[in-house]
C-alpha positions as CSV (number, residue, x, y, z in Angstrom):
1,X,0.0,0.0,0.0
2,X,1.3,3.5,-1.6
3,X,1.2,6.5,0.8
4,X,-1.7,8.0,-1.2
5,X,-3.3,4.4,-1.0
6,X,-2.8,4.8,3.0
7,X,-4.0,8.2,3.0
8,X,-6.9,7.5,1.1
9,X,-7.9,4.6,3.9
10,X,-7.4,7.0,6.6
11,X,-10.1,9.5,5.2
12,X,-12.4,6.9,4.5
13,X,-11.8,5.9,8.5
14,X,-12.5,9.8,9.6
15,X,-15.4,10.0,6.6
16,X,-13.7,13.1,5.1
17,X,-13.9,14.3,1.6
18,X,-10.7,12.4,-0.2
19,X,-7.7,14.3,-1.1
20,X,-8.5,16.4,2.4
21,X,-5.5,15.1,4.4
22,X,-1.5,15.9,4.3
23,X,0.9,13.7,6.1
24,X,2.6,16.9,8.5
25,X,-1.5,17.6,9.4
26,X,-1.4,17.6,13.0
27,X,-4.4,15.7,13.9
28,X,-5.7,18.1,16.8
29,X,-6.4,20.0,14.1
30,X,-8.4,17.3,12.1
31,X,-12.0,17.8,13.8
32,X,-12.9,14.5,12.3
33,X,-10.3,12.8,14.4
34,X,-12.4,11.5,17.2
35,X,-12.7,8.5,19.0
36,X,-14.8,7.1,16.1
37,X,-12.1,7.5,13.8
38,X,-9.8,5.9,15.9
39,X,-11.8,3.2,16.3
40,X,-12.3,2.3,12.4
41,X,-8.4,3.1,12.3
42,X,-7.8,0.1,14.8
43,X,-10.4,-2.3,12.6
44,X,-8.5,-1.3,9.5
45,X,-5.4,-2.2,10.9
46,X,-6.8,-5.7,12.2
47,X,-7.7,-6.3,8.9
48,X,-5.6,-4.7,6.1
49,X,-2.8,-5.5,8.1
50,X,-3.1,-8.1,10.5
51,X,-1.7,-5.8,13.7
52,X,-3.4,-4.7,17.0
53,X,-3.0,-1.5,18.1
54,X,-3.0,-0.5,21.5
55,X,-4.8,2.9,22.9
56,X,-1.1,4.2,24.1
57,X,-0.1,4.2,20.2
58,X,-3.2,5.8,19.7
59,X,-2.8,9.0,21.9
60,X,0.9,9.1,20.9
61,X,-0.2,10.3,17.5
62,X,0.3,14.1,16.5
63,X,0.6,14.3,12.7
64,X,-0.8,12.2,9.8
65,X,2.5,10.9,9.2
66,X,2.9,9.0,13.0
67,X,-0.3,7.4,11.5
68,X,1.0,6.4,8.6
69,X,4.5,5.3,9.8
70,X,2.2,2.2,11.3
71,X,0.5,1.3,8.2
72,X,2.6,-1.8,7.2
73,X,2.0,-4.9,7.6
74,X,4.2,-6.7,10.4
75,X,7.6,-8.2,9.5
């Protein structure tokens, strides 16, 4: 999965209009960055990716990019 592939799953996960985010976004300024979002980001990783993600990952995040960065599948 392409960064604009990854990108394009992460709107889809915070329902915003594609093309809307940038990887150095900081995501307290993503209103649509809520616990719902977060939520469908943790499914999408279970299931595009096989890894669980833990809530202290979660609140770790600042930009787009630290989301990103864990968009691989494990090695």
């Amino acid at each position: 999965m392409n960064t604009h592939e990854k990108l394009a799953a992460l709107e889809e996960c915070m329902d915003i209009e594609p093309g809307s985010l940038q990887p150095d976004m900081k995501l307290e300024d993503i209103e649509e960055w809520d616990s719902l979002a977060a939520l469908s980001y943790v499914v999408l990783m279970g299931d595009e990716f096989k890894k669980t993600v833990r809530a202290t990952q979660i609140r770790d995040f600042k930009t787009v990019q630290d989301i990103l960065d864990t968009m691989k599948p494990d090695e």
